[in-house]
BAKEVO-397284 format. One record per residue (C-alpha): residue number from 1; x, y, z. Coordinates in nm, 3 decimals, padded with zeros to 5 digits. Example, Ala and Ser with C-alpha at 12.3 -4.5 7.8 and 13.67 -1.06 7.14 Angstrom:
BEGIN
<rec k="1" px="01.230" py="-00.450" pz="00.780"/>
<rec k="2" px="01.367" py="-00.106" pz="00.714"/>
END
This chain:
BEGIN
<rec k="1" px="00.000" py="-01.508" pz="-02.055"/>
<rec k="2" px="-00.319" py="-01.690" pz="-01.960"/>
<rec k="3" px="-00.663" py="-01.526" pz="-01.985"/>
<rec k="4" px="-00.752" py="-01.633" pz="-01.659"/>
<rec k="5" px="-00.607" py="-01.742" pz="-01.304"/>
<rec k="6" px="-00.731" py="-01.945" pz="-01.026"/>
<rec k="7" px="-00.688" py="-01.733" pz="-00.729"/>
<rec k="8" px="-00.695" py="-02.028" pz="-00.421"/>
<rec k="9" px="-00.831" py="-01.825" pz="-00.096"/>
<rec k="10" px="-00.703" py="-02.006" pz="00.249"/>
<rec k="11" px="-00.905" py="-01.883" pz="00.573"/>
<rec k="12" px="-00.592" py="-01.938" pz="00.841"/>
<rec k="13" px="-00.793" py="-01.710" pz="01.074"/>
<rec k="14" px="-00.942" py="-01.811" pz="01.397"/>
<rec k="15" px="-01.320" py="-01.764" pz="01.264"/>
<rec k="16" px="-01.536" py="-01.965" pz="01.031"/>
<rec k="17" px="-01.735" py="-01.627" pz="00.961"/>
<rec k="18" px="-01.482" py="-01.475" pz="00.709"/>
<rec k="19" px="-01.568" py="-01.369" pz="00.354"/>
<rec k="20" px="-01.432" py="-01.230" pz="00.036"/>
<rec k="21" px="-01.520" py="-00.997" pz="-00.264"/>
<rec k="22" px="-01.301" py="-00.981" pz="-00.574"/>
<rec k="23" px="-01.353" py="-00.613" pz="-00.728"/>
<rec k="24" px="-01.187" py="-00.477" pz="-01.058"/>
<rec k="25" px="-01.165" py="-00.385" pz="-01.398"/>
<rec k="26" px="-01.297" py="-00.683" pz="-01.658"/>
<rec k="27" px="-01.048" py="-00.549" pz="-01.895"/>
<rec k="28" px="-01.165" py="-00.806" pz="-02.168"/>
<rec k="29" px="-01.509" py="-00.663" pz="-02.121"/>
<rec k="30" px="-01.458" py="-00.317" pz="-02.258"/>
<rec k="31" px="-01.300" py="-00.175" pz="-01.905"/>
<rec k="32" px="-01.674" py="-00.227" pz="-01.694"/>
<rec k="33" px="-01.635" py="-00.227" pz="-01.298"/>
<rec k="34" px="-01.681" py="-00.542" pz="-01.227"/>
<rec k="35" px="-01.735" py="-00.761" pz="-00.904"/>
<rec k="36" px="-01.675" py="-01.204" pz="-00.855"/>
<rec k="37" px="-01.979" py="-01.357" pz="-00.749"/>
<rec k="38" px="-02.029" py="-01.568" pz="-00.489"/>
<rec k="39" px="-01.967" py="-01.865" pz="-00.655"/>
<rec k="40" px="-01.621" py="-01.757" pz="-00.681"/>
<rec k="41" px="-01.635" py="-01.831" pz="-01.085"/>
<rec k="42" px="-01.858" py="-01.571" pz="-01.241"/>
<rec k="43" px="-01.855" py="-01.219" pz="-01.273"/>
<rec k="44" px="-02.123" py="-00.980" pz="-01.147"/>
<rec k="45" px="-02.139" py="-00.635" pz="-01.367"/>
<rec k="46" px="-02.329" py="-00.346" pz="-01.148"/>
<rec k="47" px="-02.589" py="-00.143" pz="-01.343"/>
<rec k="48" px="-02.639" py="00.185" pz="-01.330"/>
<rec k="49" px="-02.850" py="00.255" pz="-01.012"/>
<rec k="50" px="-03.182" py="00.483" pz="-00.979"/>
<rec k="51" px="-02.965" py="00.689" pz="-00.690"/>
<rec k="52" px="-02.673" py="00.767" pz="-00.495"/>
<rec k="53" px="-02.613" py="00.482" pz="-00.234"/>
<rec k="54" px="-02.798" py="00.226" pz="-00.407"/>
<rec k="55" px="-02.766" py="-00.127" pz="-00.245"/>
<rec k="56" px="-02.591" py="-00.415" pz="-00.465"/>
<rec k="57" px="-02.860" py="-00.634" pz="-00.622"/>
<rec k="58" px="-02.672" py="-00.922" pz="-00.575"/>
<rec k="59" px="-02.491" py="-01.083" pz="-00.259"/>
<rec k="60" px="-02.105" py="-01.082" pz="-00.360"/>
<rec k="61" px="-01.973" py="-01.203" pz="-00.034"/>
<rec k="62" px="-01.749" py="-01.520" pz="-00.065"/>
<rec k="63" px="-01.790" py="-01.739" pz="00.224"/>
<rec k="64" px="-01.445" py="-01.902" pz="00.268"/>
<rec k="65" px="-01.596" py="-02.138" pz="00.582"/>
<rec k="66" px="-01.361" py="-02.262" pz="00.833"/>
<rec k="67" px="-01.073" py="-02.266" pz="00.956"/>
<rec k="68" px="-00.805" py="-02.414" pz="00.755"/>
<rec k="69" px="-01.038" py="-02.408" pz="00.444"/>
<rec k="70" px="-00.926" py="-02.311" pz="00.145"/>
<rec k="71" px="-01.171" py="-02.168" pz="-00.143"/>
<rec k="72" px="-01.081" py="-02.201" pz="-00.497"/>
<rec k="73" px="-01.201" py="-01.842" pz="-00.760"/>
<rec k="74" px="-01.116" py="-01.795" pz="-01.097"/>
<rec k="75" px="-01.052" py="-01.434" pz="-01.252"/>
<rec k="76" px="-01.022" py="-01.294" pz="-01.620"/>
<rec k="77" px="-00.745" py="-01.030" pz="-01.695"/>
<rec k="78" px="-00.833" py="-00.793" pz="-01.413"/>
<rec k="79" px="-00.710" py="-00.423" pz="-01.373"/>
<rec k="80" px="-00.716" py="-00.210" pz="-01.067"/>
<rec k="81" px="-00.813" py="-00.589" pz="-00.829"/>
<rec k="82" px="-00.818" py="-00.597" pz="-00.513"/>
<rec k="83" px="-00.931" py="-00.853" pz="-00.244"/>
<rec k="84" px="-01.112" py="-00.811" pz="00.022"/>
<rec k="85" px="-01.186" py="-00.947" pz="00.347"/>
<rec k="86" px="-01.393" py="-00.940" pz="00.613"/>
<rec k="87" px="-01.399" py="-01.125" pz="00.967"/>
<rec k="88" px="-01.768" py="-01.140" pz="01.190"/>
<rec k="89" px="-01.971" py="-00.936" pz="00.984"/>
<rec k="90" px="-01.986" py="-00.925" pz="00.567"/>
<rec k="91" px="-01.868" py="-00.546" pz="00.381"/>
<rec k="92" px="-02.133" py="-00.326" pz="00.237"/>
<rec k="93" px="-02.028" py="-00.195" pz="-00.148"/>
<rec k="94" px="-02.286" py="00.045" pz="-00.257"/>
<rec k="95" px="-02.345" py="00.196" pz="-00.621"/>
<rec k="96" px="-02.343" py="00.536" pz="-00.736"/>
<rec k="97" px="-02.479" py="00.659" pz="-01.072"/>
<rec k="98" px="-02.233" py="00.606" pz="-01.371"/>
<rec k="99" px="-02.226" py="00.316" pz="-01.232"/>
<rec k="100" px="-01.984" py="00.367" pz="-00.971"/>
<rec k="101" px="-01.907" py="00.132" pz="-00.695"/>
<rec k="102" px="-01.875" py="00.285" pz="-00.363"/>
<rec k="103" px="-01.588" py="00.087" pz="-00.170"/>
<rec k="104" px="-01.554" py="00.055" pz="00.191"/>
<rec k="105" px="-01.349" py="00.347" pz="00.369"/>
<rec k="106" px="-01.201" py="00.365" pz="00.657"/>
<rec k="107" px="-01.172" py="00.753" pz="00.661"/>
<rec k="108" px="-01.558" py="00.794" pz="00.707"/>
<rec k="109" px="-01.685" py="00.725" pz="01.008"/>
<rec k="110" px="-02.038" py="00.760" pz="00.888"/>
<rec k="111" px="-01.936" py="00.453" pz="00.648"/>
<rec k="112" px="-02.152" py="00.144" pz="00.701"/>
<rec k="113" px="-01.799" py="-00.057" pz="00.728"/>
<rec k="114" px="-01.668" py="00.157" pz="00.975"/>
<rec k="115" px="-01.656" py="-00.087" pz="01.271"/>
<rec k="116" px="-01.597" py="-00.386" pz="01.044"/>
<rec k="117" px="-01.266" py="-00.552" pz="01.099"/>
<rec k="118" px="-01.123" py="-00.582" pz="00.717"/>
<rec k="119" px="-00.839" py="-00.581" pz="00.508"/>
<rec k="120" px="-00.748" py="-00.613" pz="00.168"/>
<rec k="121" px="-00.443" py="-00.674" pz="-00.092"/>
<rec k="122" px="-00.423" py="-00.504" pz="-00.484"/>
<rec k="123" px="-00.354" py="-00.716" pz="-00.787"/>
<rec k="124" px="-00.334" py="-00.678" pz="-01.171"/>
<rec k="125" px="-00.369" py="-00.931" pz="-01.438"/>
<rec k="126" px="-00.326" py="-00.842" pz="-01.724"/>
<rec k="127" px="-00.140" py="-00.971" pz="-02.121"/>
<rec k="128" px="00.194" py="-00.924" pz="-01.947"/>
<rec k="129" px="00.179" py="-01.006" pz="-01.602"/>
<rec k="130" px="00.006" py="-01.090" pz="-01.251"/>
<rec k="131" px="00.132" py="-00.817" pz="-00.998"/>
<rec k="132" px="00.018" py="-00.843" pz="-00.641"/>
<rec k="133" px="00.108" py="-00.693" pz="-00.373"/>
<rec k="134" px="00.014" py="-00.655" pz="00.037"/>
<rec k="135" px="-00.079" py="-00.255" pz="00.098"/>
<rec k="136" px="-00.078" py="-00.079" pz="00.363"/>
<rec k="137" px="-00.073" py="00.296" pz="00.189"/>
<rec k="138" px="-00.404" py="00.360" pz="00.387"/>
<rec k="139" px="-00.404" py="00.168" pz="00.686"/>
<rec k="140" px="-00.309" py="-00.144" pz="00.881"/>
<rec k="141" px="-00.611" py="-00.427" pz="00.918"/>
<rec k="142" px="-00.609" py="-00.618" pz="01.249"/>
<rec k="143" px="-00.666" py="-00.937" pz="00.991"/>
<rec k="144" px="-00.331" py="-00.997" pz="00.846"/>
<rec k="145" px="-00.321" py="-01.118" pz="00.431"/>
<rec k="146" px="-00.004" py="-01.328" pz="00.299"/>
<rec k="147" px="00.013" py="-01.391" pz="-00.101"/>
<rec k="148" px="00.179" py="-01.633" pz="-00.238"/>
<rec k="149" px="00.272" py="-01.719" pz="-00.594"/>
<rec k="150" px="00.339" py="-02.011" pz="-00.834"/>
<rec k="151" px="00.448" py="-01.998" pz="-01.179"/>
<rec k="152" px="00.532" py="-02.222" pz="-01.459"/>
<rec k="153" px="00.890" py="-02.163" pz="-01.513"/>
<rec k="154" px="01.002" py="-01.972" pz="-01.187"/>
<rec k="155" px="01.067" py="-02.045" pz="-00.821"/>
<rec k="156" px="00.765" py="-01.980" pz="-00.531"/>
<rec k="157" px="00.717" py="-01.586" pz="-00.485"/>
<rec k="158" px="00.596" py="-01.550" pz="-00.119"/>
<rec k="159" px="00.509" py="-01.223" pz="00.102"/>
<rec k="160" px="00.416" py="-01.351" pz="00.493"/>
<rec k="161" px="00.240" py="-01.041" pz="00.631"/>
<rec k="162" px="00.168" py="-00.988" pz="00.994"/>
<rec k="163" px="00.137" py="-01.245" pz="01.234"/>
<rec k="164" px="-00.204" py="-01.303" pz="01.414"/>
<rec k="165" px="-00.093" py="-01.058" pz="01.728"/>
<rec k="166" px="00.090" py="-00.812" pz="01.448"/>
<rec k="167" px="-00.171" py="-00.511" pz="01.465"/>
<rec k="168" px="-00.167" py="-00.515" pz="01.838"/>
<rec k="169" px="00.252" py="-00.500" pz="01.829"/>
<rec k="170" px="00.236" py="-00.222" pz="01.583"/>
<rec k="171" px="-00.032" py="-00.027" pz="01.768"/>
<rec k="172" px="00.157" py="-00.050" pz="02.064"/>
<rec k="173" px="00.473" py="00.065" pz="01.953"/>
<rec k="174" px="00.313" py="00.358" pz="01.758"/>
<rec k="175" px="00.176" py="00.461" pz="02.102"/>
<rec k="176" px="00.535" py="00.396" pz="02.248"/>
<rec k="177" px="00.671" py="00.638" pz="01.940"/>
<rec k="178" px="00.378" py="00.915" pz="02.048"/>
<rec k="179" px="00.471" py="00.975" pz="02.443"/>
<rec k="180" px="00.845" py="00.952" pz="02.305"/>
<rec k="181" px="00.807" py="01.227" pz="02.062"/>
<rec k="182" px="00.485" py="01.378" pz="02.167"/>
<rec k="183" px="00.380" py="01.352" pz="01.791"/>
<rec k="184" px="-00.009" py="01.215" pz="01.767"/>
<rec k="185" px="00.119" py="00.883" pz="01.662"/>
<rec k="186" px="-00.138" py="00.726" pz="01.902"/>
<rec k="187" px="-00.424" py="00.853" pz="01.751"/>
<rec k="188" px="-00.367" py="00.699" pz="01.404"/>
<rec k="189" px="-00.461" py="00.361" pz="01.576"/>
<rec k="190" px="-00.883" py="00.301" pz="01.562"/>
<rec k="191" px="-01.018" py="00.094" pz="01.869"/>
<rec k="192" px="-01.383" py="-00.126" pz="01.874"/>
<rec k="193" px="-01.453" py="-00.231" pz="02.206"/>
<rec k="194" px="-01.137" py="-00.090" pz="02.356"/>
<rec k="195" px="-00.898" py="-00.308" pz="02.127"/>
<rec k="196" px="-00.718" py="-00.212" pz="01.777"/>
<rec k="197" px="-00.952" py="-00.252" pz="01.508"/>
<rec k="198" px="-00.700" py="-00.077" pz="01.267"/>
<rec k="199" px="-00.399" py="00.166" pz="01.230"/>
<rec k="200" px="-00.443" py="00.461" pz="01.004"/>
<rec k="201" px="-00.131" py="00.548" pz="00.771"/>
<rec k="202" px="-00.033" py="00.879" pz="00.872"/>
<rec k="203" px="-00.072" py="01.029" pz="00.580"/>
<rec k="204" px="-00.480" py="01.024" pz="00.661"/>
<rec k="205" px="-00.411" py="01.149" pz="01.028"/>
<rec k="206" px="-00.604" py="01.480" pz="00.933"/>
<rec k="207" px="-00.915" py="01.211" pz="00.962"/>
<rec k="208" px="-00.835" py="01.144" pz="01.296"/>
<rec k="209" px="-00.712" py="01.465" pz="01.465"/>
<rec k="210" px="-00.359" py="01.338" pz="01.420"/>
<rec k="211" px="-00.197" py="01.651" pz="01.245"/>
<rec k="212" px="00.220" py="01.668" pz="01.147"/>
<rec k="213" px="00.191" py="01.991" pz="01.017"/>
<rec k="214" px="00.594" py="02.075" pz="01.059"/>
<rec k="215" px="00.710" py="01.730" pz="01.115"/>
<rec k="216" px="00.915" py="01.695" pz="00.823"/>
<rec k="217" px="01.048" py="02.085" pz="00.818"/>
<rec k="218" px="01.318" py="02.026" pz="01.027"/>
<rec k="219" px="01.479" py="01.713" pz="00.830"/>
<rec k="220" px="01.437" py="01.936" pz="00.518"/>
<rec k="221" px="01.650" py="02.224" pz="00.635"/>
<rec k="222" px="01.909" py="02.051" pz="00.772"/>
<rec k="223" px="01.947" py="01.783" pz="00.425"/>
<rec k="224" px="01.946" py="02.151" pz="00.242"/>
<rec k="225" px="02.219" py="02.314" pz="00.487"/>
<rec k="226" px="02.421" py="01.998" pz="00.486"/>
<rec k="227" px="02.453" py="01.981" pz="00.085"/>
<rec k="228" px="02.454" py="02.381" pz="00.032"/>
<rec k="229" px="02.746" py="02.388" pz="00.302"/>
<rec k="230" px="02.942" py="02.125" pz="00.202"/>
<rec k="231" px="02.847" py="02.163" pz="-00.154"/>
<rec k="232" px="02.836" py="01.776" pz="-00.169"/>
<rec k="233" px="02.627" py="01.658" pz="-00.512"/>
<rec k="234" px="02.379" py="01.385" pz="-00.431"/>
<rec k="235" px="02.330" py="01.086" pz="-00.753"/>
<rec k="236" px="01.923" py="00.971" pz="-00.848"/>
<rec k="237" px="01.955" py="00.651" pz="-01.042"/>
<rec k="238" px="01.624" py="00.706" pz="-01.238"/>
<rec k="239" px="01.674" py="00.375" pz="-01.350"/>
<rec k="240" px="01.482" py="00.462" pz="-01.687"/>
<rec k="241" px="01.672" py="00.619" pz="-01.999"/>
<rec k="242" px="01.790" py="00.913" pz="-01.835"/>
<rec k="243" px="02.020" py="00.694" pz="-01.628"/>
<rec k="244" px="02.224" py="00.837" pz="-01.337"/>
<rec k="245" px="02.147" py="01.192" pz="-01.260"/>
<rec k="246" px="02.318" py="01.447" pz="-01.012"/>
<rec k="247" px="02.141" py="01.646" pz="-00.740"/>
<rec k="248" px="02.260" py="01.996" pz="-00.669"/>
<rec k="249" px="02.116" py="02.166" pz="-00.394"/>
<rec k="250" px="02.103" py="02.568" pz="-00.391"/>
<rec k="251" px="02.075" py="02.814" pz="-00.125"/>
<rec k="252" px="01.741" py="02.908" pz="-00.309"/>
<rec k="253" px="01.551" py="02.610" pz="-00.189"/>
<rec k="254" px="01.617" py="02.401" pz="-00.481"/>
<rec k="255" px="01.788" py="02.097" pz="-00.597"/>
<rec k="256" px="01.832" py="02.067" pz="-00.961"/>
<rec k="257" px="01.853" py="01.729" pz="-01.046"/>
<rec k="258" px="01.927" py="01.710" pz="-01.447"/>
<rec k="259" px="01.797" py="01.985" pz="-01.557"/>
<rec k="260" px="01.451" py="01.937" pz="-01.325"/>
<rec k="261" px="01.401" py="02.178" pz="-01.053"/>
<rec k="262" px="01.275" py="02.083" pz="-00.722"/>
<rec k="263" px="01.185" py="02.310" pz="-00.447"/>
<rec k="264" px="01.150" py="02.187" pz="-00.067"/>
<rec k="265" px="00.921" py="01.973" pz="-00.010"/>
<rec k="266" px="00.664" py="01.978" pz="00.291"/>
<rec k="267" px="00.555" py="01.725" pz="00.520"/>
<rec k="268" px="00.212" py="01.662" pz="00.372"/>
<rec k="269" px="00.448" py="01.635" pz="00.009"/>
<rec k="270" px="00.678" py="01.357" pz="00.213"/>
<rec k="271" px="00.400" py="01.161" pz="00.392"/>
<rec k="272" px="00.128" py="01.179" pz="00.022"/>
<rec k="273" px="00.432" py="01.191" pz="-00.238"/>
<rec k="274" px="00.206" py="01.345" pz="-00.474"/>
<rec k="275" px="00.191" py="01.678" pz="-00.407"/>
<rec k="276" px="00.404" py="02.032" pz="-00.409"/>
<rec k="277" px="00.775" py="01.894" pz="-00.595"/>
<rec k="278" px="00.645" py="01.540" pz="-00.602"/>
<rec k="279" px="00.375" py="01.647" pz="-00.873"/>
<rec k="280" px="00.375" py="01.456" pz="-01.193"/>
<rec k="281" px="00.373" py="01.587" pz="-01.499"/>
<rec k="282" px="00.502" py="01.542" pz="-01.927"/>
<rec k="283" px="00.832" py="01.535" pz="-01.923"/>
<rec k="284" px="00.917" py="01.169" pz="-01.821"/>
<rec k="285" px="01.218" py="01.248" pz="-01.681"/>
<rec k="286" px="01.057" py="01.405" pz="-01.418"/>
<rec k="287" px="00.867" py="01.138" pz="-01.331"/>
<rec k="288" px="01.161" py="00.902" pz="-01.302"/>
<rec k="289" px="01.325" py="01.115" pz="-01.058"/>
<rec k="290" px="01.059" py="01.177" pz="-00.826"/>
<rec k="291" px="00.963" py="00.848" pz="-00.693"/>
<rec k="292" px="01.342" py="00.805" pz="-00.595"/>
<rec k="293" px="01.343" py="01.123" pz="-00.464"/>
<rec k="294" px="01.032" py="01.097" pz="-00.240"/>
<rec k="295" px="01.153" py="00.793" pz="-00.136"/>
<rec k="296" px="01.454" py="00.868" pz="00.000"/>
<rec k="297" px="01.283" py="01.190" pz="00.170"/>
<rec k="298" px="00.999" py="00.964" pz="00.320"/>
<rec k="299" px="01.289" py="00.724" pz="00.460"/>
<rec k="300" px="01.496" py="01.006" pz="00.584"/>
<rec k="301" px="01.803" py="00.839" pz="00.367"/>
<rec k="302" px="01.929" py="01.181" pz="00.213"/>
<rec k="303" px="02.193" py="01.225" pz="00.528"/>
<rec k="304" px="02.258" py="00.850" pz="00.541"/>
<rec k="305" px="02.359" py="00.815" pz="00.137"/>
<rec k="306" px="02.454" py="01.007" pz="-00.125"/>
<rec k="307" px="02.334" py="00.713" pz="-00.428"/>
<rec k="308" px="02.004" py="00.693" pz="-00.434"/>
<rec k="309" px="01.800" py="00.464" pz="-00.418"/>
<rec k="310" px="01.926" py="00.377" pz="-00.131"/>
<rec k="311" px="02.018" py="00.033" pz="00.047"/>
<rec k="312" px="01.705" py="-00.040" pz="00.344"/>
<rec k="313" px="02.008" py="00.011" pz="00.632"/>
<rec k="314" px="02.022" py="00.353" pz="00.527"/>
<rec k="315" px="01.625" py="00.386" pz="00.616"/>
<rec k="316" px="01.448" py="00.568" pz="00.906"/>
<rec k="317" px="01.767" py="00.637" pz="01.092"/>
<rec k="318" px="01.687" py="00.928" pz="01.208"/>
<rec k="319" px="01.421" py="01.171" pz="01.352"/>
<rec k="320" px="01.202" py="01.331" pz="01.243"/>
<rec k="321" px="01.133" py="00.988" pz="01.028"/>
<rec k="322" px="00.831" py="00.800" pz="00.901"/>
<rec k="323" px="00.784" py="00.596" pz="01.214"/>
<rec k="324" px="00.420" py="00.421" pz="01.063"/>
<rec k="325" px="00.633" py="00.313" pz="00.781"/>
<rec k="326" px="00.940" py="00.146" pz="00.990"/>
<rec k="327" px="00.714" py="-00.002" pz="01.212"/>
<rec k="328" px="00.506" py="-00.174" pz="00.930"/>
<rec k="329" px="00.868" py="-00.337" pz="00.832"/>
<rec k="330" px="00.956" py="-00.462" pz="01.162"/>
<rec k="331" px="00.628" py="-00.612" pz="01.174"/>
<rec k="332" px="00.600" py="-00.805" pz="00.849"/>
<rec k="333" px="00.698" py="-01.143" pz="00.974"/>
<rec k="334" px="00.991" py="-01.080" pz="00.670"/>
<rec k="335" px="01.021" py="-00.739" pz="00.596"/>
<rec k="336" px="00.849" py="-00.658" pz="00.354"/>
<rec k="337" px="00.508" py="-00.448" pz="00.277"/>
<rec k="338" px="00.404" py="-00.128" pz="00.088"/>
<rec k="339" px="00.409" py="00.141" pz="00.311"/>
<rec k="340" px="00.373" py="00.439" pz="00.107"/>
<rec k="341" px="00.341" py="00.533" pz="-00.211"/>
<rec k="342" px="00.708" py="00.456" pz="-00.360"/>
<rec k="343" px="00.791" py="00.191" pz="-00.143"/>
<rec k="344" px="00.862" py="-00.030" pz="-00.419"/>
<rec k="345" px="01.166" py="00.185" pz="-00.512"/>
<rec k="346" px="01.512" py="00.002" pz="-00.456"/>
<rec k="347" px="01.849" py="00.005" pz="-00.551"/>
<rec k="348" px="01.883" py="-00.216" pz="-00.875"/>
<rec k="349" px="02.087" py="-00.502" pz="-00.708"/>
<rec k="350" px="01.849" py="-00.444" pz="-00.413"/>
<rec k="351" px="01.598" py="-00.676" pz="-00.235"/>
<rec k="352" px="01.224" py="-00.574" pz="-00.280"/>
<rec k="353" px="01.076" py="-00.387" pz="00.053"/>
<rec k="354" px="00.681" py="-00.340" pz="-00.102"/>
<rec k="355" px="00.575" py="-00.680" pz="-00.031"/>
<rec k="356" px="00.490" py="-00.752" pz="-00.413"/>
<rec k="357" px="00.458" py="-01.050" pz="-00.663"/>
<rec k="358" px="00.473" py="-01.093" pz="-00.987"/>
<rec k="359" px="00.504" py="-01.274" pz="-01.287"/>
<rec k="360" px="00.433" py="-01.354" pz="-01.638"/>
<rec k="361" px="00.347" py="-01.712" pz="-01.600"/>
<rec k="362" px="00.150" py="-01.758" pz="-01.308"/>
<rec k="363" px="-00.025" py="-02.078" pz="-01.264"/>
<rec k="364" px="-00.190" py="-02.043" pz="-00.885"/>
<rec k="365" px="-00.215" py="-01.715" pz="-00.668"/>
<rec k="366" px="-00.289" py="-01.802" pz="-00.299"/>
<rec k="367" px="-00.401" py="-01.554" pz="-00.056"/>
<rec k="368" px="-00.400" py="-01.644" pz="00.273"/>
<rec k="369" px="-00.561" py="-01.481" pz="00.575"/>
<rec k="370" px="-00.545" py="-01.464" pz="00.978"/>
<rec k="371" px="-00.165" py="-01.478" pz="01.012"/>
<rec k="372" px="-00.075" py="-01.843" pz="01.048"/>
<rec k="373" px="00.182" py="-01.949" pz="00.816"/>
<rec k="374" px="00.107" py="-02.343" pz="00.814"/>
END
């Protein structure tokens, strides 16, 4: 595994004003936040500032210049990466004391990046591996990212994102799904100047007066009566050392899968996967059998299949379903993107829906931006 990568950044936007930041964890530098400067080669180490909201002292933006230019960085082993972009206007990252750097949200409106138009995709390099993968856990950007792998020993890993229109699409099926339903699917999608600038996961609609309180409830009840009535047993591959487990569901609001309790989960548990049965926790078992099991409740699968994971036909078949997650996969040019927090669960024989690379001899990691694939 090398202690370094050149990361090759490809501007296939429309604009000759787009720049990058590389942020992370130097993890050969005992663990320090750490930023790539400019110069694409070095890394910048922020000091702990005199206040909250200090200003960077340096200028980390990475001009990647125009279009069809491609910018060559190099990284050490890097935890926690991600890389950022930004079209017509640079990002502001601001410091906190510790030091702590203050990334760009888009669930502030107060935040100086608020009306920026940028994206970003997550990476780790690390002794065993370069993982990547295109996110869109928080939100859709209007500037679409592809990655794109090559390793010593293994074929081309590619993920193609959105194409150039892809936001606009999405947004305006979302708005199609919202007078359809009557569910605030509309107002998950963030306009500048009367155009989408972004589209909110809905797991953050609370920022944006889009509530599902109850959205979920329904599904729930009827996957409970369905298995209590026909006292039907449901299998979780945990696809760790407790192997193949069966689900029992009880007319007490559990399902006992192993010997792991589970009450019903609500919609903010579904949409977050972190919360009420979905908590982590010790026993490792536990932990195996909840991302498969949020999984299949986010992709309203439990009705569709009784082995879970689940094969992707068996996905979003039904209402009430996690429409911001289908429509993120029919938008991907192939599929593929991580829409929630356990989208990266599959079927062991099945093909990979979270839009992820990796590797454990990777030579060249491209990122590409705007949505042209030439």
């Amino acid at each position: 595994m090398p202690n370094s990568l050149q990361i090759a950044l490809r501007n296939n936007s429309s604009s000759d004003q787009l720049y990058a930041y590389i942020t992370g964890i130097a993890i050969q530098h005992g663990g320090q936040r750490c930023m790539l400067r400019a110069d694409g080669q070095s890394l910048y180490f922020p000091q702990n500032p005199p206040g909250i909201g200090s200003p960077l002292t340096e200028d980390c933006a990475i001009p990647l210049g125009p279009p069809g230019n491609t910018v060559m960085t190099k990284i050490p082993q890097i935890a926690g990466g991600r890389i950022w972009f930004a079209r017509d206007g640079k990002l502001t990252f601001l410091l906190n004391p510790g030091p702590a750097l203050v990334e760009p949200s888009v669930l502030n409106p107060s935040d100086p990046n608020a009306g920026v138009d940028f994206g970003f995709c997550e990476f780790t390099l690390n002794d065993a591996q370069l993982y990547a993968n295109i996110s869109y856990v928080d939100f859709v950007a209007s500037l679409p990212i592809a990655i794109t792998l090559k390793t010593a020993n293994g074929p081309e890993q590619h993920v193609a994102g959105m194409a150039p229109d892809g936001l606009d699409r999405f947004a305006a099926r979302l708005c199609e799904q919202a007078r359809s339903d009557g569910r605030p699917w509309d107002k998950l999608v963030v306009e500048r100047d009367g155009k989408p600038l972004r589209v909110l996961n809905a797991t953050h609609g609370n920022a944006v007066g889009a509530s599902f309180d109850g959205y979920y409830e329904p599904y729930v009840d009827e996957v409970w009566d369905h298995y209590c009535k026909n006292q039907k047993v449901i299998k979780i591959n945990t696809q760790a050392e407790p192997g193949v487990l069966d689900g029992k569901f009880t007319d007490k609001g559990e399902v006992l899968v192993g010997d792991e309790k589970f009450g019903k989960p609500t919609t903010a548990d579904i949409l977050g996967c972190n919360s009420g049965p979905f908590t982590t926790g010790p026993s490792a078992t536990r932990n195996a059998i909840i991302p498969r099991l949020a999984a299949a409740f986010v992709r309203t699968a439990l009705l569709e299949a009784d082995d879970h994971p689940s094969h992707p036909p068996t996905f979003y078949r039904r209402d009430p379903t996690n429409h911001y997650a289908r429509l993120v996969h029919e938008h991907n040019i192939d599929g593929k993107g991580y829409a929630f927090a356990y989208d990266d669960v599959q079927p062991d024989d099945g093909d990979d829906q979270s839009g992820k690379v990796n590797a454990g001899d990777p030579v060249l990691f491209t990122v590409t931006v705007g949505g042209s694939q030439s």
